[in-house]
N, C-alpha and C positions, 0 to 999 in steps of 0.2 A: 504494500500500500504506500502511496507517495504520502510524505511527511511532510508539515507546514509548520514553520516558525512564527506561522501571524499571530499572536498575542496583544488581543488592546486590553489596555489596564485604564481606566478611566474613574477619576477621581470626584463625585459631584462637591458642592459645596457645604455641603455639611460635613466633609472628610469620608466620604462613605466610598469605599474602592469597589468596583467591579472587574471581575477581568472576563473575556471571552474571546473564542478560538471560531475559525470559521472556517470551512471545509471544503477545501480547492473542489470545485464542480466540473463535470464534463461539459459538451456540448449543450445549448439552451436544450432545457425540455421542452415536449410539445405543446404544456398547458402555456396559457397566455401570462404572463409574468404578474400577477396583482402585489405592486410594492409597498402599499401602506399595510397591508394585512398580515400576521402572523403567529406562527401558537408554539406556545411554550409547554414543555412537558417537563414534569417532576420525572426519576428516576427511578427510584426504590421505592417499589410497590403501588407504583403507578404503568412504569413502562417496562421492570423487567419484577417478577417473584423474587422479594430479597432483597437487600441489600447487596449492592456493586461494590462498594470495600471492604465488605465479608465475602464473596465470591473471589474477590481478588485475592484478599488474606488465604482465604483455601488455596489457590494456587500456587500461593508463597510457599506454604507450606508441602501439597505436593511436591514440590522443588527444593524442600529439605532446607528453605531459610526460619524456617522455626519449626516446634515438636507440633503435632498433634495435639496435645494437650494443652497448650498455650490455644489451640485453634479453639475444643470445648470449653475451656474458660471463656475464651471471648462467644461465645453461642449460648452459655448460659447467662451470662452479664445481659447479652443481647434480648433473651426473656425477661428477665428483671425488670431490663430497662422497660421494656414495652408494658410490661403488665402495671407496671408503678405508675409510670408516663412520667419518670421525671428526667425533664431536663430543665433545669434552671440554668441560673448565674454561673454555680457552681462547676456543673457538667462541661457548659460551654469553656470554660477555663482550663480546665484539666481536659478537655479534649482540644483544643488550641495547642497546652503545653507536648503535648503526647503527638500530636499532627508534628511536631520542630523538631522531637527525638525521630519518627519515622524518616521523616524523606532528608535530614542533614546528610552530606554525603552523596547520596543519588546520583545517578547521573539518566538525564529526563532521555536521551536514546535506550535506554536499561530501561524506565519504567514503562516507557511508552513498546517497546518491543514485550516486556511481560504484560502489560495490557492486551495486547493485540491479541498473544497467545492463550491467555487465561480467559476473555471474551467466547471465540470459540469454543474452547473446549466446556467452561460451565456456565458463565451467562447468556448466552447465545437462545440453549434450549429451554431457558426461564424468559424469556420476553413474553410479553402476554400478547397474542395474536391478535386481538380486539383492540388492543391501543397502539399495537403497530399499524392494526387497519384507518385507525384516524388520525394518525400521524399522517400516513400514505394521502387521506384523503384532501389533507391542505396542501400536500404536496402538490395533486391533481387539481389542485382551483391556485398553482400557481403560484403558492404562499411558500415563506421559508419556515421552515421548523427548527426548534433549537430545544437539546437536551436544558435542564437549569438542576444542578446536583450540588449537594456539600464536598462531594471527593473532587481531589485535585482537577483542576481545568485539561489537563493532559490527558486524563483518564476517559473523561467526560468528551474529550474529542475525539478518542478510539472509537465512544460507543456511537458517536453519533456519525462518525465514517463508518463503522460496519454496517448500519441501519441506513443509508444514506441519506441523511439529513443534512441539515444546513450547517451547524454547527453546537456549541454547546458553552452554557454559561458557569464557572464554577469554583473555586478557591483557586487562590492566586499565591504560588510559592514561591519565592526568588529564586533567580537560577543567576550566576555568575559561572562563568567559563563550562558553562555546558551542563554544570552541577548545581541540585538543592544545596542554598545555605543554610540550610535549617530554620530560615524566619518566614514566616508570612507577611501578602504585601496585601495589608489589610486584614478581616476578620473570614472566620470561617462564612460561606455561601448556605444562607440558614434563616427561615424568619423573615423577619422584614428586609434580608438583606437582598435576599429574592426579586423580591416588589421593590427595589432601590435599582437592584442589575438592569430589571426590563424596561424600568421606567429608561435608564440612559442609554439602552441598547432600543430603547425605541425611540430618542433623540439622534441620535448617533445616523441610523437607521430611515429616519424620518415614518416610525411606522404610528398610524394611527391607534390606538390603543383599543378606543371604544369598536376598532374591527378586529382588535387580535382577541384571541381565545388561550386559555391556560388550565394543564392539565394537575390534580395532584392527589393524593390517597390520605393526606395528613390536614388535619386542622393547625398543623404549625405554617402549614402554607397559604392560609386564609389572607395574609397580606398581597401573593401573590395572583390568589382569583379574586380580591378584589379591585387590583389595579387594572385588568380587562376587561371588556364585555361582554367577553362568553366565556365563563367559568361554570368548568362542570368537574364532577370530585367524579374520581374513578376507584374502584374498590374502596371505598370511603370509610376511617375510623369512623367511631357512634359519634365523635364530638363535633367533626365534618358532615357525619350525615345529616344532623340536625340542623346544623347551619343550611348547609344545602337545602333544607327543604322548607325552612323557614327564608330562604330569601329565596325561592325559586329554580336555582340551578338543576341543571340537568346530572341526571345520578347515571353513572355507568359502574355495572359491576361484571366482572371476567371472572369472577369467583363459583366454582361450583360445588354444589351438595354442603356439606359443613363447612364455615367457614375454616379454611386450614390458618395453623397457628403462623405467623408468620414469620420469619425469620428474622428481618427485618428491624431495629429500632429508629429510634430519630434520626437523622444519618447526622447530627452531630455527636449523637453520645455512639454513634457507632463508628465513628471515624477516630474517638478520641480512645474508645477500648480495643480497637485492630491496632490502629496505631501503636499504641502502649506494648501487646501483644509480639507486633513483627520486631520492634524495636529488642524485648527482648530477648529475640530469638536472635535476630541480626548480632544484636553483642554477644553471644555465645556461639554463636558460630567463629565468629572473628578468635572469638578465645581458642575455640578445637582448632584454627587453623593458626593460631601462634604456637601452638603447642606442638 
């Protein structure tokens, strides 16, 4: 797959950073180009089953950068987390800190080549076929699509090159000489940071708002369907669904028979418990290989 350095990082005036990545295109498509119109889709548990940095964390670990066991802890954290539903102040902080121990060091051709491959092999068959179908269908009235995730903006633009989408909005980590310095430029992609991204990425963009649509399964994303005009919650927590149906939004659910538990938590507290996770596998690896 051809690889693209375009990273805008865009700062609005309240200090709020967004960054997004945009996904070299072939030849026009057939549909007629509609440039003010556009839809944003959440990732975890909206567009694929799961969480994308627990999918990828598996993959690490296939690949013997951490035990298995470090992978179950983070999968029981990850029930906790959801059944609790806490993510506060606190969570956010200590998965910020845990996100600067993961990727220090990196080097973003490394992650992006384990994304590509760990995409295929386990997230790939968790996409949910019902929100790739309406993904596909702004595609066909001409519109561009764009992933909006809390995992790294690199990641987030594997998936929406495998999916061929437009591109994809998402945590912004510094990169100096090809490699993470371990800081973020800006705050994790989460909450209202969501609804701060698309509002500049539809400045930027020139896209009219009240035509774009946005997709998401979390009531933390409630900043974000209500910065559009067509928000509709897809596999929907109770706390969304109620929203959803007291202001009118359209409900889509891909879920069949009971609902399955999901894997999934906020993908901040889940970014800051994989995080934490790979980080201490990564340092014990490095030990067996000094040794």
């Amino acid at each position: 797959m051809a690889r693209t350095r375009k990273l805008t990082v865009s700062t609005d005036v309240h200090g709020h950073t967004a960054g997004w990545s945009e996904i070299p295109q072939g030849p026009p498509a057939t549909p007629t180009p509609d440039p003010t119109a556009a839809a944003f889709f959440d990732v975890d548990n909206t567009m694929m089953q799961g969480a994308s940095i627990y999918w990828f964390a598996r993959g690490l670990a296939a690949r013997k950068y951490f035990t298995t066991g470090d992978l179950a802890r983070f999968a029981w954290q990850q029930a906790k987390f959801r059944l609790l539903a806490t993510e506060h102040a606190g969570d956010m902080s200590q998965a910020k800190e845990a996100a600067l121990a993961f990727i220090e060091g990196w080097r973003v051709d490394d992650v992006e080549r384990l994304a590509e491959e760990i995409f295929d092999e386990l997230m790939a068959p968790r996409i949910w076929a019902g929100t790739r179908k309406l993904a596909q269908r702004h595609l066909d009235a001409g519109q561009r699509v764009w992933l909006v995730s809390a995992a790294p903006v690199e990641i987030g633009r594997v998936i929406a090159a495998r999916l061929g989408l437009t591109g994809a909005i998402g945590t912004v980590a510094e990169v100096v000489d090809g490699a993470y310095t371990g800081r973020l430029v800006g705050d994790l992609m989460h909450g209202p940071a969501k609804a701060e991204a698309v509002t500049q990425l539809g400045e930027v963009e020139g896209l009219d708002l009240s035509r774009c649509a946005a997709y998401s399964d979390s009531a933390n994303d409630l900043p974000m369907l209500s910065a559009v005009g067509h928000p509709v919650a897809i596999n929907p927590d109770g706390t969304l669904l109620r929203q959803a149906r007291e202001r009118g939004w359209e409900v889509r659910d891909f879920r069949t028979g009971r609902r399955a538990v999901k894997i999934a938590v906020p993908s901040t507290a889940a970014a800051g418990l994989v995080a934490g996770a790979v980080s201490a596998g990564l340092a014990l690896q490095r030990r067996r290989r000094a040794n």
